[in-house]
C-alpha positions in Angstrom: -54.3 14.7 -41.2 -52.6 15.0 -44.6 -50.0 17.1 -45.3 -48.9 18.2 -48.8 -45.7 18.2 -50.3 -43.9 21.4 -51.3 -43.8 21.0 -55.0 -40.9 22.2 -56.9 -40.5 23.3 -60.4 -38.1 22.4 -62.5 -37.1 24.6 -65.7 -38.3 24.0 -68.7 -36.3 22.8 -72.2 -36.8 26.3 -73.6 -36.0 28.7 -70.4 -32.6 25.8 -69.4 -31.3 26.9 -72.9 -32.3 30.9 -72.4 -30.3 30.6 -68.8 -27.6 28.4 -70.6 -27.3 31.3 -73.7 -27.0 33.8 -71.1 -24.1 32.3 -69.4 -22.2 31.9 -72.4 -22.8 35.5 -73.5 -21.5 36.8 -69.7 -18.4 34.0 -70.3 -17.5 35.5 -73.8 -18.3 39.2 -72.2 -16.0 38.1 -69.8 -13.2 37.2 -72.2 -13.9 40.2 -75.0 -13.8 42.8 -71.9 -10.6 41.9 -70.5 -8.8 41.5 -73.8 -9.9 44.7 -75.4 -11.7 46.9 -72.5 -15.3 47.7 -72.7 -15.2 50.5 -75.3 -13.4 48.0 -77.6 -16.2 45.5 -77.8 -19.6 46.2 -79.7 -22.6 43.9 -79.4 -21.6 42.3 -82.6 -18.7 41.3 -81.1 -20.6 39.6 -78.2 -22.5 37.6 -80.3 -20.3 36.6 -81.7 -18.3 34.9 -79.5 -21.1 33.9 -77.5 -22.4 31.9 -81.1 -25.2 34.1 -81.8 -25.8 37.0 -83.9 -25.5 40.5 -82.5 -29.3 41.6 -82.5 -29.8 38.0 -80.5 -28.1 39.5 -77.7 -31.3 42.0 -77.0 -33.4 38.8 -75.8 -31.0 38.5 -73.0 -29.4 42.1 -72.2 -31.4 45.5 -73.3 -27.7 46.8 -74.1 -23.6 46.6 -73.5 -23.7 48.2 -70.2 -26.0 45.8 -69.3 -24.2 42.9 -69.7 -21.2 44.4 -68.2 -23.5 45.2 -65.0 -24.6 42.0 -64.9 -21.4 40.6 -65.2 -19.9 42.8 -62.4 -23.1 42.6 -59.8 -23.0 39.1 -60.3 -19.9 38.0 -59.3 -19.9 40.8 -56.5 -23.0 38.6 -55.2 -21.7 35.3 -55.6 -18.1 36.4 -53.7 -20.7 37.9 -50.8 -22.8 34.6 -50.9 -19.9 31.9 -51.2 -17.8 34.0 -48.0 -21.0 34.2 -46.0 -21.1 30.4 -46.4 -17.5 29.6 -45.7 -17.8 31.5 -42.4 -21.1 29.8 -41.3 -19.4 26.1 -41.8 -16.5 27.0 -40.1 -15.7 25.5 -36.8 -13.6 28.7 -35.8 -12.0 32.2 -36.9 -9.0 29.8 -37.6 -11.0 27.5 -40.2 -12.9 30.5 -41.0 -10.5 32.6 -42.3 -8.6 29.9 -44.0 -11.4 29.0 -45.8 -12.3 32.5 -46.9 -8.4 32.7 -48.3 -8.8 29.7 -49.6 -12.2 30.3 -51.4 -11.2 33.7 -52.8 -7.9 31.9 -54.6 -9.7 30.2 -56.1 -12.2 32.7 -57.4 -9.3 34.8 -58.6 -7.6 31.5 -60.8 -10.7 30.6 -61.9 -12.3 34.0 -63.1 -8.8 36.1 -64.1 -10.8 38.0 -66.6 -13.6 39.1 -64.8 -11.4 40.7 -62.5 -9.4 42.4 -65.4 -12.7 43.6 -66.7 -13.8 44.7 -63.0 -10.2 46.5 -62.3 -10.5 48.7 -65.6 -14.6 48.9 -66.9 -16.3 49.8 -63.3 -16.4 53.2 -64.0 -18.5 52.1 -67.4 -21.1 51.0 -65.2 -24.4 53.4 -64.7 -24.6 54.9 -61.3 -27.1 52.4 -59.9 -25.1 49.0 -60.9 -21.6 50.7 -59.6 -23.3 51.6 -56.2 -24.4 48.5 -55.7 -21.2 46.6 -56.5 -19.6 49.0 -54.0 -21.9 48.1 -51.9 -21.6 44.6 -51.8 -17.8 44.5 -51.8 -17.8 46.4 -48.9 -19.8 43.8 -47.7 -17.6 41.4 -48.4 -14.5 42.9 -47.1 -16.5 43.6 -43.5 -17.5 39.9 -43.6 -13.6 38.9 -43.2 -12.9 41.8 -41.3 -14.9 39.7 -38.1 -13.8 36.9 -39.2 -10.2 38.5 -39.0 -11.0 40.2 -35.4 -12.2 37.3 -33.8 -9.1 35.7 -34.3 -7.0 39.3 -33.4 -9.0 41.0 -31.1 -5.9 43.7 -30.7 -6.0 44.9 -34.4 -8.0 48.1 -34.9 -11.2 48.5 -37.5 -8.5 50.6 -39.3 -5.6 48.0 -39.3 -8.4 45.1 -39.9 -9.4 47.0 -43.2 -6.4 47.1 -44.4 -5.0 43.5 -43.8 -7.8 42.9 -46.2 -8.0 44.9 -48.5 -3.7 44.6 -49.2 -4.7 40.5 -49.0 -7.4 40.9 -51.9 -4.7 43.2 -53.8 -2.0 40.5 -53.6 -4.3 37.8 -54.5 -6.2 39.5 -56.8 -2.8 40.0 -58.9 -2.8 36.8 -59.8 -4.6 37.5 -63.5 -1.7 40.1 -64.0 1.7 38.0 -62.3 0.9 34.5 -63.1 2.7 34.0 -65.9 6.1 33.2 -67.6 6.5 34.7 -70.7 2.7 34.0 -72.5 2.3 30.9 -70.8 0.2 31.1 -67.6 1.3 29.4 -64.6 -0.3 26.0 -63.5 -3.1 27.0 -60.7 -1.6 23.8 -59.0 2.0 25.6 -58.2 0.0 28.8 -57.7 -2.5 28.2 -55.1 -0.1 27.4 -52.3 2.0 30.1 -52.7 -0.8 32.5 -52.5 -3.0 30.6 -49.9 0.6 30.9 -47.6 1.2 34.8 -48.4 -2.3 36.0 -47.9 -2.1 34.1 -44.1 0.7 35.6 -43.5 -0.5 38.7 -44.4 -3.5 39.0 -42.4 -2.3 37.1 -39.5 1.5 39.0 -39.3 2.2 40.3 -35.5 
């Protein structure tokens, strides 16, 4: 008896560089939306920055709201994903829930833009793409809400909800707070800080 081998298929030159382009246009999207809100930036502007010209932008997005929506659902999915995955390797609520503070620093000093953009621009989204990132951060927010209640079984869905959603505030200020003067704050001296606060936060008696 033979059995075959699952084949797998790698990308090719051309559609590496289209995925590549794309990420550098969401990056730049990223940068341009924070600085100047999404009214203030034009296709032109994307290119741009992104190293292309405006019209170029069309092979990858069919328009500004686009890219914003794909910039917005995407990191919406990839918090859901990367929390789902902290909780399954976690030996406990303990690990667990230090894990998911640990993994959403580092989100928010790694992407301060995006959540700029994502505080001011969701209402820019169409109805469709804002349901859908309400959706999955609701998601998100119930994911450490078990991981929160297996480790207080006394808090309340009410009081649970709440722990959270003041811990992403506080964390999530980070874009805004970290700095001195125009100089941001090294994510080394950060990180601690806010791991410490957000524990203490959701885990106060």
């Amino acid at each position: 008896m033979t059995t075959t081998r699952p084949t797998t298929t790698r990308p090719t030159q051309r559609s590496q560089a289209k995925a590549d382009r794309r990420a550098t246009l969401l990056t730049a999207a990223a940068g341009l939306f924070a600085q100047r809100g999404f009214n203030g930036v034009s296709i032109e502007d994307l290119g741009a920055a992104a190293g292309v010209s405006g019209p170029a932008v069309y092979r990858h997005f069919p328009s500004k709201q686009a890219v914003l929506a794909a910039l917005l659902v995407g990191v919406s999915e990839s918090l859901l994903e990367g929390g789902a995955a902290v909780e399954a390797q976690a030996a406990g609520p303990a690990e667990a829930l230090h894990g998911l503070i640990a993994f959403h620093v580092d989100f928010a000093l790694s992407e301060p833009d995006t959540i700029r953009v994502q505080d001011r621009d969701l209402d820019a989204l169409p109805d469709a793409e804002r349901r859908e990132v309400r959706r999955l951060q609701r998601r998100y927010v119930e994911l450490w809400m078990g991981v929160l209640s297996a480790l207080q079984p006394a808090l309340s869905p009410d009081e649970l909800r709440v722990r959270v959603q003041a811990t992403f505030g506080l964390i999530n200020s980070t874009p805004h707070s970290a700095r001195i003067g125009s100089a941001p704050v090294d994510a080394a001296a950060v990180r601690p800080v806010l791991e410490a606060m957000a524990w203490a936060a959701l885990t106060s008696r």
